[in-house]
C-alpha positions, -999 to 999 in steps of 0.1 A, spaced: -311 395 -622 -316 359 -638 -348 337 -636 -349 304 -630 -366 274 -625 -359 251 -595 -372 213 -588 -371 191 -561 -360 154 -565 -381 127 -558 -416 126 -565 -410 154 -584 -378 147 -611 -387 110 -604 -417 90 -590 -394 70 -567 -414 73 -531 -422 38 -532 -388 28 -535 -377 47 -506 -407 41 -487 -399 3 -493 -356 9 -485 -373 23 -454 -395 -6 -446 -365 -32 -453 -345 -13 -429 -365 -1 -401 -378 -40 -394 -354 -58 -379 -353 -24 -358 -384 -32 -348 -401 -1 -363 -431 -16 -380 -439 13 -408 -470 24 -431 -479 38 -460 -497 67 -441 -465 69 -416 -443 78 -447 -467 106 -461 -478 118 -424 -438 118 -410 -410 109 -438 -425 127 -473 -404 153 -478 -385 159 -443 -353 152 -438 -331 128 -417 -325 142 -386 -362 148 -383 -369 108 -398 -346 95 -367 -361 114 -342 -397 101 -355 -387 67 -359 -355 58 -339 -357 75 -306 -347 45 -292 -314 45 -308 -282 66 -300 -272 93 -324 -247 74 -339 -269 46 -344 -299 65 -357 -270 83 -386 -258 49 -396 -298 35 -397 -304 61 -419 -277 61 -442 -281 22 -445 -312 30 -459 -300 58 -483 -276 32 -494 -303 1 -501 -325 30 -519 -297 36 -544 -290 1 -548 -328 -13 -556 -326 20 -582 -329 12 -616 -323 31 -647 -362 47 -654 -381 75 -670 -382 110 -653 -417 126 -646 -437 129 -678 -433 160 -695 -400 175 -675 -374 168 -711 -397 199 -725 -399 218 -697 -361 218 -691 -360 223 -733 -379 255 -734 -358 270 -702 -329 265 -718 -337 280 -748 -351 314 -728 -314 309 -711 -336 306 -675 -310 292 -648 -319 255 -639 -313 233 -606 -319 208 -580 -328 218 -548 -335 186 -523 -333 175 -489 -317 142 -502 -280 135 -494 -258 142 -528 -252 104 -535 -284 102 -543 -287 128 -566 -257 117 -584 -276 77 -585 -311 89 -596 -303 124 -620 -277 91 -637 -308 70 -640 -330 100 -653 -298 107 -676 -307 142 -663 -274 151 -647 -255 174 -675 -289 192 -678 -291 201 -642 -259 211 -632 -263 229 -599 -272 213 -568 -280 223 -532 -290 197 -508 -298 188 -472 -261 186 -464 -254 219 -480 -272 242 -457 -276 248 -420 -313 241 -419 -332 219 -446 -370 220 -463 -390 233 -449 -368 261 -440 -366 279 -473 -326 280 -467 -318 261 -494 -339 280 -524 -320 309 -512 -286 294 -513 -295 278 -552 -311 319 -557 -278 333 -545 -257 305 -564 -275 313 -600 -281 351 -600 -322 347 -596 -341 365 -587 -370 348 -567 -397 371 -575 -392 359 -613 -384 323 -607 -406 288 -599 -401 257 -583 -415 223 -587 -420 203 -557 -444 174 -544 -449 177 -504 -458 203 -482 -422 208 -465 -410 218 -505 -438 240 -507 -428 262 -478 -397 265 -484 -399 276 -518 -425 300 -507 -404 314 -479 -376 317 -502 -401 344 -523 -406 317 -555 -440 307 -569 -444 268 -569 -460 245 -588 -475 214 -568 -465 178 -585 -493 154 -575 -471 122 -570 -484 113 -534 -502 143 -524 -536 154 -539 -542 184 -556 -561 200 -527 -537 191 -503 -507 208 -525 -530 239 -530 -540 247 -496 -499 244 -490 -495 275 -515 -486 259 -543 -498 281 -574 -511 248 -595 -510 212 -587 -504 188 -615 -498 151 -624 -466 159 -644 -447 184 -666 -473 177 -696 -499 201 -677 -505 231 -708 -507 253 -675 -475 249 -665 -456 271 -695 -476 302 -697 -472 301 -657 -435 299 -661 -439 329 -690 -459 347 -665 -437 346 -636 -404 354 -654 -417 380 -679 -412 363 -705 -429 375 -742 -459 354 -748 -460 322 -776 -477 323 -803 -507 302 -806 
């Protein structure tokens, strides 16, 4: 089977958790739903929305919690502007291509969003496939969607990696049988580590990250 190398979107692709953590402030006030910076880490950083409107909007109906939530989604990709990707992740996506490993997304965010920010990145032709909250039953941290992107490419997850940023990406991609590498966006190294992650990094510049990805996927070793 194929290897391949899998990466969650923000915070990992793109440092954008202070712009949703600021679409979630502008909408949640007039709700009355006063929110922190240790509220988003503790209860929004990488779960997804069904869990956010139970957290936050209890007080809501169903239908109101939904359209709270994807008002937000909506002033997130709005206040988006065109920006850099993660240092480092051009090169990493250059060397997997040219060891022909499989590449994709694998979020909890809803697919308008990965359409707005991999356009931004100017990442989208490069990362082709997709799965996201919407695509599968039960979403980060259940480890259904790395199975469903595993299934979708070929992998095989004992020689494949992901790249994630909270502690919900972590398990999933470990449940899902992958190796992960820990981006250090919002959580510390130590944090990501005890997780499982294999190494925790600022970005895709860390000279650790290759021989990892050689490692897991058997891949002959570079020259020097």
């Amino acid at each position: 089977m194929n290897a391949a190398l899998f990466f969650d979107l923000d915070g990992t692709l793109i440092d954008s958790d202070g712009d949703h953590f600021r679409a979630f402030q502008r909408i949640f006030a007039p709700l009355g739903v006063r929110l922190t910076r240790d509220d988003y880490v503790a209860h929004i950083l990488g779960a997804d929305n069904a869990a956010i409107g139970r957290a936050f909007l209890s007080h809501l109906s169903p239908a109101e919690r939904q359209a709270t939530l994807e008002a937000k989604e909506a002033s997130y990709r709005d206040h988006l502007r065109p920006t850099e990707p993660i240092a480092g992740v051009g090169a990493i996506l250059d060397f997997a291509e040219a060891n022909g490993l499989g590449l994709g997304v694998v979020t909890n965010a809803p697919r308008a969003n990965v359409e707005r920010a991999l356009g931004a990145l100017g990442l989208a032709e490069r990362l082709p496939l997709w799965v996201v909250g919407d695509d599968v039953a039960r979403p980060k941290p259940d480890p259904a969607a790395y199975r469903a992107a595993l299934e979708r490419l070929g992998a095989d997850a004992q020689r494949s990696l992901a790249f994630e940023d909270s502690r919900s990406g972590v398990a999933a991609a470990l449940g899902a049988g992958l190796a992960v590498v820990g981006l250090t966006t919002t959580l510390d190294a130590a944090t990501l580590l005890d997780a499982g992650a294999t190494l925790a990094v600022a970005d895709f510049t860390d000279p650790r990250i290759l021989p990892l990805i050689e490692r897991r996927v058997a891949l002959p070793r570079r020259r020097a």
